[in-house]
C-alpha positions in Angstrom: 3.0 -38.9 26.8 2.4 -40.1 23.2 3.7 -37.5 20.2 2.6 -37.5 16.9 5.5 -35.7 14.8 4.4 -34.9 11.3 6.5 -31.7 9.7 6.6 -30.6 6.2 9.9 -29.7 4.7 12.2 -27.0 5.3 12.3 -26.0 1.6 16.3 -25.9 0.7 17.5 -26.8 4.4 16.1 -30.5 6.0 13.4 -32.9 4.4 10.3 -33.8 6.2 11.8 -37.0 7.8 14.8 -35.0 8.9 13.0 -32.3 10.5 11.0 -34.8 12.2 13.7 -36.9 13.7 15.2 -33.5 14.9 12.0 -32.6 16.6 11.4 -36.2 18.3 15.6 -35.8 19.7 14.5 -32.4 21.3 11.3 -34.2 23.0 13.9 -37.2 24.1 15.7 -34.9 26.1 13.1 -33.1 28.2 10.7 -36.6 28.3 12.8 -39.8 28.0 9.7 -42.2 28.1 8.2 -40.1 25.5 6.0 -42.6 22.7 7.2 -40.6 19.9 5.3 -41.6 16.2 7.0 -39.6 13.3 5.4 -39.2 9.5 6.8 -38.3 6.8 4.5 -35.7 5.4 4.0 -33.3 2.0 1.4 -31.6 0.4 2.5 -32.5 -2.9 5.4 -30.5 -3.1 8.9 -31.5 -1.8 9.2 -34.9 -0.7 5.8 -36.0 -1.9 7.4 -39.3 -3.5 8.9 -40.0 -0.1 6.0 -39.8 2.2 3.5 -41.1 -0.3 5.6 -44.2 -1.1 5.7 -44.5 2.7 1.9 -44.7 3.4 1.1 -46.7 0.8 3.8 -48.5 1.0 4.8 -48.6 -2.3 8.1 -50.2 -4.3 10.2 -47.6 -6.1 11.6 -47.4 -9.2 14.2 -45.8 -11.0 13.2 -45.2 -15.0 15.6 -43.0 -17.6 13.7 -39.5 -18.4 14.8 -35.9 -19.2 14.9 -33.0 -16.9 13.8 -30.0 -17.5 16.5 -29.0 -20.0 15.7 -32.3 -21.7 19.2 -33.7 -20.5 19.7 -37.7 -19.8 19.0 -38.4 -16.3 17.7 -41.1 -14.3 14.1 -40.2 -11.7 12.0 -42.6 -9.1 8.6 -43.0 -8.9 6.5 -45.4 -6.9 4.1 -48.1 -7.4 1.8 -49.5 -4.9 0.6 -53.5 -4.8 -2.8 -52.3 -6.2 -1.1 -50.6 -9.5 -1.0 -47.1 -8.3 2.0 -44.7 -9.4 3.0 -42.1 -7.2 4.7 -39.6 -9.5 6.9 -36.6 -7.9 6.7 -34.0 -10.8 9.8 -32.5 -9.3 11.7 -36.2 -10.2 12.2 -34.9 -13.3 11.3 -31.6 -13.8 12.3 -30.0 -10.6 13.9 -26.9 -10.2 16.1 -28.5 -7.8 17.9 -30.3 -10.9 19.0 -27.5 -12.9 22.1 -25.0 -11.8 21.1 -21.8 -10.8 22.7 -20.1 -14.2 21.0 -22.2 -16.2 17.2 -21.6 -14.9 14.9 -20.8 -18.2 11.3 -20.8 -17.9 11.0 -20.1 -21.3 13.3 -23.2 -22.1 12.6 -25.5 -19.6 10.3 -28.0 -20.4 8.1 -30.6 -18.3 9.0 -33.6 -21.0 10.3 -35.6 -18.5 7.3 -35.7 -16.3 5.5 -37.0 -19.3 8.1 -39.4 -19.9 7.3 -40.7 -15.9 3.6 -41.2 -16.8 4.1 -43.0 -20.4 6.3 -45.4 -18.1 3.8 -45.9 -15.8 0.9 -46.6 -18.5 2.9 -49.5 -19.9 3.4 -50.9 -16.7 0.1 -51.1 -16.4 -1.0 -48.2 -13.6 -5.0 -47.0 -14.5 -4.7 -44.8 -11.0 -1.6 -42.3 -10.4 -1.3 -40.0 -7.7 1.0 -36.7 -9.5 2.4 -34.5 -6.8 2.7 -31.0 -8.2 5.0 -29.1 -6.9 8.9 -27.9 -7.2 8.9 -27.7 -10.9 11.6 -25.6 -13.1 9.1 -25.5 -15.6 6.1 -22.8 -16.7 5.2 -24.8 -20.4 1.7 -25.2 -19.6 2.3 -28.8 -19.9 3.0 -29.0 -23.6 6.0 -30.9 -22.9 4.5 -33.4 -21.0 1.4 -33.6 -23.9 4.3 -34.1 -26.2 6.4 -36.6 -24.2 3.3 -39.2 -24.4 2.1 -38.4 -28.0 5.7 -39.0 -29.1 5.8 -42.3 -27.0 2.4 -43.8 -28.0 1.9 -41.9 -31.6 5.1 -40.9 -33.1 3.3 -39.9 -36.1 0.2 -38.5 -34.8 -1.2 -36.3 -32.7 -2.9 -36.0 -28.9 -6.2 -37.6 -30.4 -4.5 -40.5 -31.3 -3.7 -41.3 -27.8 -6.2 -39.7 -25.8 -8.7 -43.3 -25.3 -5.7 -44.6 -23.6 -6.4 -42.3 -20.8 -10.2 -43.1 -20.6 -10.1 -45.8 -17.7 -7.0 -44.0 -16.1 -7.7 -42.3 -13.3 -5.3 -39.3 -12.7 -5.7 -37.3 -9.0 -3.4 -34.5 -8.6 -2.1 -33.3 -5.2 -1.2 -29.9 -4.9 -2.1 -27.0 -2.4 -2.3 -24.4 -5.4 -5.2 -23.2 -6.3 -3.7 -20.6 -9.1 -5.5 -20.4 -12.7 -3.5 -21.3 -15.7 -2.7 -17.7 -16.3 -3.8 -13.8 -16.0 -1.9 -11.7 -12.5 -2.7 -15.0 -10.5 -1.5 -17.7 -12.9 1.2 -19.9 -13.2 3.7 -16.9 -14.9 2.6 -13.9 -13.0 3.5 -16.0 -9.4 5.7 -18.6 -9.5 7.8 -17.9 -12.8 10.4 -15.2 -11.0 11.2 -17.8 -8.6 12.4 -20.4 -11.6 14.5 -17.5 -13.2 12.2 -15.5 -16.0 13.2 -11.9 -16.1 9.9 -9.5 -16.3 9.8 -9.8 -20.1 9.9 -13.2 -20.1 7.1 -13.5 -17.6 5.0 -11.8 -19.8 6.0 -13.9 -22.6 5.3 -17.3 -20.3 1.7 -15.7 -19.6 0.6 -14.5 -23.1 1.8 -18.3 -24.3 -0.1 -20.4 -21.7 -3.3 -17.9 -22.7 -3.1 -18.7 -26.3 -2.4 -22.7 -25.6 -5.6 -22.7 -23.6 -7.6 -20.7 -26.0 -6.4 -22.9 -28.4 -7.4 -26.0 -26.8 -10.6 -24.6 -25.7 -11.8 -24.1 -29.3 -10.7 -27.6 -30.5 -12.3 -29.6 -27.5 -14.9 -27.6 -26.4 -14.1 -27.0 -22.8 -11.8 -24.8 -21.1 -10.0 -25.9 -17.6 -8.0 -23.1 -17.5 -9.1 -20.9 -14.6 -9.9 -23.9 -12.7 -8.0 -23.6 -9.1 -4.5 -25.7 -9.4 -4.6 -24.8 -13.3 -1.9 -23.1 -12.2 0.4 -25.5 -10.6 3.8 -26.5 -11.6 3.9 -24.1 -13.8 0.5 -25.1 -15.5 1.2 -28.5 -15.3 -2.3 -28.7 -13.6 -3.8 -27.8 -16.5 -2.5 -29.8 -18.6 -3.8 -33.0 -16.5 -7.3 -31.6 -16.0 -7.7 -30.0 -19.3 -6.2 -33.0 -21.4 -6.5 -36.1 -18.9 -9.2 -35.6 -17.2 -7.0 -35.3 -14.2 -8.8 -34.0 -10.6 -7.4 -32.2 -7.9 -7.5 -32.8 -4.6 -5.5 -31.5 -1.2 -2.2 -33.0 -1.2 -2.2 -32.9 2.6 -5.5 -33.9 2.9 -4.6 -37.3 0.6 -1.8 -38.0 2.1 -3.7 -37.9 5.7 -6.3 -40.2 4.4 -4.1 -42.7 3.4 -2.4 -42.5 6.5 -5.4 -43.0 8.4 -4.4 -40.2 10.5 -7.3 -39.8 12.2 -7.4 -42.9 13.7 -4.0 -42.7 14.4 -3.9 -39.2 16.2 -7.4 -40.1 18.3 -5.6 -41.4 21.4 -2.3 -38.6 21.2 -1.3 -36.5 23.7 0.5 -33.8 21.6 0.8 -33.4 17.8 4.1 -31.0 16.7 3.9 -29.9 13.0 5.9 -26.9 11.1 7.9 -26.1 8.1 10.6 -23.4 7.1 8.2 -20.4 7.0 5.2 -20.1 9.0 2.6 -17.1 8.2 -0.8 -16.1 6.8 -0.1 -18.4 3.9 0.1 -21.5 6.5 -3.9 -20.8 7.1 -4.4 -21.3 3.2 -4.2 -24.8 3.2 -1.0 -25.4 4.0 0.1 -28.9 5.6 0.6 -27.5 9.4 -3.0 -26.1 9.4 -4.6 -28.9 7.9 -3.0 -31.6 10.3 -3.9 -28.5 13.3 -7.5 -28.9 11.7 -7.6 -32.9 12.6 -6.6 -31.9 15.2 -8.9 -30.0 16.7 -11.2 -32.5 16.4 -10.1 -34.6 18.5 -9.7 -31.8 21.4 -5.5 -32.2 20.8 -2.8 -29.6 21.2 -0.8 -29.0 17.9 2.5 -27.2 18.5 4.0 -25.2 15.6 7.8 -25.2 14.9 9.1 -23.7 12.4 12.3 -22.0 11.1 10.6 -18.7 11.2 6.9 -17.4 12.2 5.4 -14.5 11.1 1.8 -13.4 12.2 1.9 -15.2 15.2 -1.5 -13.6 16.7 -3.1 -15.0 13.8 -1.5 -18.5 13.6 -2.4 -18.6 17.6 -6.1 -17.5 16.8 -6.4 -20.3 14.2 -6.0 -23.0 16.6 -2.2 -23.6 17.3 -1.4 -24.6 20.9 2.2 -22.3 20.3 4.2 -20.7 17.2 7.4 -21.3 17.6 10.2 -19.8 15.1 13.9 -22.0 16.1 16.1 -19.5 14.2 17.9 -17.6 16.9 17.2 -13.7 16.6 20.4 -12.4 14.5 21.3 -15.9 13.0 21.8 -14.9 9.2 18.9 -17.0 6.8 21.9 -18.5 4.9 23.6 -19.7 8.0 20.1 -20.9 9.1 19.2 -23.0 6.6 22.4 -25.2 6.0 21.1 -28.9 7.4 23.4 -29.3 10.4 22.4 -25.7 11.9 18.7 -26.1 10.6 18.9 -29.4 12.8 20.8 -28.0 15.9 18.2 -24.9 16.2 15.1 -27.4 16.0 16.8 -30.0 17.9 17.9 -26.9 21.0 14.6 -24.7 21.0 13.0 -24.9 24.1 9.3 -26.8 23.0 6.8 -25.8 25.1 5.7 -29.2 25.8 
């Protein structure tokens, strides 16, 4: 039989290419002439840089930037042979990079993003794919706005740099579809999760309103409750309402540059999954969309995950099976460290 292995992340535990090769040893046991194909996958969250440097096939490059607390680091980013940068906002800004006591949404700042693209301007990229997802930050992207006005126009101001921007064409994979702010937006959401106490969600909210208001005055236009507005903790904003910057389905990019349809059309079996599986899956998560592909083609798409909730409605979507690999009583903590994550994916009995 001929697999087609193409999991997203398990956020904290394994990355999409270790999940995967976890998945195709659990298949290798229970069919040993199995034609196993493996992806790397991302919906422009975690390990977007990896999987869309993969399908493109694109060199990487290490550049000096800032993180989110503006400290010295060092972050990759891709480009392909066409001129194409493939930008990871969590490179830089990523929540991933700061300790856990020192997460400050109202500090943190998404500079070093901004840093990423001024690099990739002088290099020459007109076209960058900017994955938005896993950021620390929840600035609106002011930082970024800053980071290229004080590389291009040190004495000016975002006018002064804005034609530079005119032929580049910026597409932004994300699977948010948050505005910039109100009890949907970027503060309201996602802040909690990067540290910001009640009060200083508020704060975050009433400052990304008045930036936008701001900026809709001066330029005539307002892309501030446009879906993804919200992303990366209004990052998306940022791009659209400043850079012209459009966005698209991460998982739905990375699929067309994989040709995945094509590649899929003869399969026997497609697995996908990710840490959590519920309602939100349907919403345009990775797993659905690749089960959605799918479909047309009239092939089975097995769901494994590290847990499933709402399995009657994941089945009734289109799944072949829902399949949660955390043993019942297994603590999350336990769960989630890499070797276990891998050993309960890798001994779950697949219903192939």
């Amino acid at each position: 039989m001929k697999y087609i292995v193409a999991m997203d992340s398990f956020k904290g535990s394994l990355s999409s290419e270790e999940a995967g090769n976890a998945v195709a040893g659990n298949i290798r046991k229970r069919d040993n002439e199995a034609d196993i194909q493996i992806f790397s996958m991302s919906d422009g969250g975690d390990g977007m840089l990896e999987a869309f440097c993969k399908a493109t096939r694109a060199k990487r490059l290490s550049v000096p930037t800032r993180d989110a607390l503006m400290r010295r680091i060092e972050a990759q980013y891709g480009i392909t042979n066409d001129g194409t940068a493939i930008i990871e906002t969590a490179q830089a800004s990523g929540l991933i990079r700061i300790e856990p006591e020192q997460r400050n949404p109202m500090r943190a700042t998404s500079y070093g993003t901004g840093l990423l693209v001024a690099d990739a301007l002088r290099r020459g990229c007109h076209k960058m794919i900017i994955g938005l997802g896993g950021s620390a930050t929840s600035d609106a992207g002011i930082g970024m706005l800053r980071a290229l006005i004080e590389t291009f126009a040190p004495e000016g101001n975002f006018k002064d740099i804005q034609s530079r921007f005119d032929r580049c064409e910026i597409i932004l994979a994300s699977d948010v579809t948050n505005p910039l702010y109100g009890p949907n937006g970027a503060a309201h959401v996602f802040a909690a999760q990067k540290g910001a106490t009640p009060t200083m969600i508020e704060a975050l909210d009433a400052r990304a309103k008045q930036f936008a208001e701001h900026a809709a005055k001066s330029m005539g236009i307002d892309k501030s409750m446009q879906p993804g507005a919200g992303a990366a903790g209004g990052l998306g904003y940022a791009f659209m309402q400043f850079l012209n910057g459009r966005m698209q389905s991460g998982a739905e990019l990375l699929l067309k540059l994989l040709d995945f349809d094509n590649i899929i059309a003869n399969a026997d079996l497609i697995i996908t999954g990710e840490g959590k599986s519920d309602n939100q899956t349907l919403m345009g998560k990775l797993p659905a969309i690749i089960m959605q592909h799918a479909c047309r083609y009239h092939i089975p798409t097995l769901l494994i995950s590290g847990q499933i909730e709402d399995h009657e409605h994941l089945m009734a979507a289109g799944f072949k099976a829902a399949c949660g690999v955390t043993p019942a009583g297994m603590p999350l903590h336990k769960a989630m460290m890499r070797d276990q994550a891998i050993a309960n994916i890798r001994e779950f009995p697949l219903p192939l």
